[in-house]
C-alpha positions as a LaTeX table, in Angstrom:
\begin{tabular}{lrrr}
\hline
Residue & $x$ (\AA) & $y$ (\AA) & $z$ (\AA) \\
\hline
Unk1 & 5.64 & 17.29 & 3.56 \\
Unk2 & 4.30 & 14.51 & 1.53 \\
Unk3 & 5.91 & 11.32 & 1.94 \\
Unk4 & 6.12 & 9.15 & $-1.19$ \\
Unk5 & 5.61 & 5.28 & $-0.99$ \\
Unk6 & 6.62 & 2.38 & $-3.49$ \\
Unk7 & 4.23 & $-0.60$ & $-3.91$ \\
Unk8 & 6.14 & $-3.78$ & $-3.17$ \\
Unk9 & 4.38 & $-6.09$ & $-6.40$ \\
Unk10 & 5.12 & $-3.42$ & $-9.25$ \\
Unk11 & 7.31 & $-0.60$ & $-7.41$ \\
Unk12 & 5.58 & 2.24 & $-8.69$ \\
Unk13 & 5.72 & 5.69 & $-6.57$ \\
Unk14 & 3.24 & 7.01 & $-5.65$ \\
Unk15 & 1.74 & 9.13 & $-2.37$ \\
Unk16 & $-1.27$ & 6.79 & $-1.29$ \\
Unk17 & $-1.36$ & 3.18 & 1.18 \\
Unk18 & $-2.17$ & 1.19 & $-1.75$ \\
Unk19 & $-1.18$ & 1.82 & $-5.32$ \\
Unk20 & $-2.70$ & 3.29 & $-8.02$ \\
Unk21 & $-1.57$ & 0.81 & $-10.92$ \\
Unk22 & $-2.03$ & $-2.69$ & $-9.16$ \\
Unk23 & $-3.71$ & $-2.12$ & $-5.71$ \\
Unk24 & $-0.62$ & $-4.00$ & $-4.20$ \\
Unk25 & 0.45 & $-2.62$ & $-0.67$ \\
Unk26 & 3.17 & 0.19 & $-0.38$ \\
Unk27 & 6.05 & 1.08 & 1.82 \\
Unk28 & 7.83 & 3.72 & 2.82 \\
Unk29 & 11.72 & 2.08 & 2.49 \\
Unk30 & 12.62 & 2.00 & $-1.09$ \\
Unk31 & 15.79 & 2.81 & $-2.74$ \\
Unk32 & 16.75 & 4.41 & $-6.20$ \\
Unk33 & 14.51 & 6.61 & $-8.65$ \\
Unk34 & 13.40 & 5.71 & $-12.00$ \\
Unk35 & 11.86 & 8.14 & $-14.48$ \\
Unk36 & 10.32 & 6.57 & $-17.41$ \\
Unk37 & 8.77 & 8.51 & $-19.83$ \\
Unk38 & 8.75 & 6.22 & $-23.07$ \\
Unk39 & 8.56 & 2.58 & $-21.54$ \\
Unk40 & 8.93 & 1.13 & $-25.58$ \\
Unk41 & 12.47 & 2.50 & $-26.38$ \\
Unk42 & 13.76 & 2.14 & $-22.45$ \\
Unk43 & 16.19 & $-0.69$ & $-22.17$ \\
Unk44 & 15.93 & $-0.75$ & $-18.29$ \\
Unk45 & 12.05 & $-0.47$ & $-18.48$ \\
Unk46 & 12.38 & $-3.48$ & $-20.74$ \\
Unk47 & 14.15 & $-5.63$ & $-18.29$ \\
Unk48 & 12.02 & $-3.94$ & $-14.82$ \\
Unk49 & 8.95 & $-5.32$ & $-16.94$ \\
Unk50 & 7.37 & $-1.70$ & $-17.14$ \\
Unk51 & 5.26 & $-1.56$ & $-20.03$ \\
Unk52 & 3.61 & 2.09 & $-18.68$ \\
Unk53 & 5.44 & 5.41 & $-18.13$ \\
Unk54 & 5.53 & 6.88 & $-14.45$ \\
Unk55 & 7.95 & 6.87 & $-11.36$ \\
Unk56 & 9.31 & 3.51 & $-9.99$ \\
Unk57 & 11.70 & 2.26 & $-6.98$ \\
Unk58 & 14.77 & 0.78 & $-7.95$ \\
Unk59 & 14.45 & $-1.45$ & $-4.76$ \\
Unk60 & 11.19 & $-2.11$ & $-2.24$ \\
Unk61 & 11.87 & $-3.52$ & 1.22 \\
\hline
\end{tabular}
């Protein structure tokens, strides 16, 4: 079973110990689920500051 982890600096999902986007650190206790798929017209991408399209924790512990 593959356990997905959020980074703590930018809260993107992803599957690895460090993330993808940023190279922050990742954990395993996040909260919520955010699909964004066109970060331009997305009003709550706007105010997350995501400016690229991907999966992202609502909340990173």
């Amino acid at each position: 079973m593959i356990q997905l982890k959020a980074c703590k600096n930018c809260m993107f999902i992803s599957e690895g110990a460090k993330c993808p986007r940023c190279g922050g650190e990742t954990s395993r206790e996040w909260q919520g689920y955010l699909l964004v798929v066109d970060p331009e017209k997305s009003e709550i991408a706007r105010k997350m500051g995501i400016h690229a399209g991907g999966r992202y924790a609502l909340r990173v512990k």
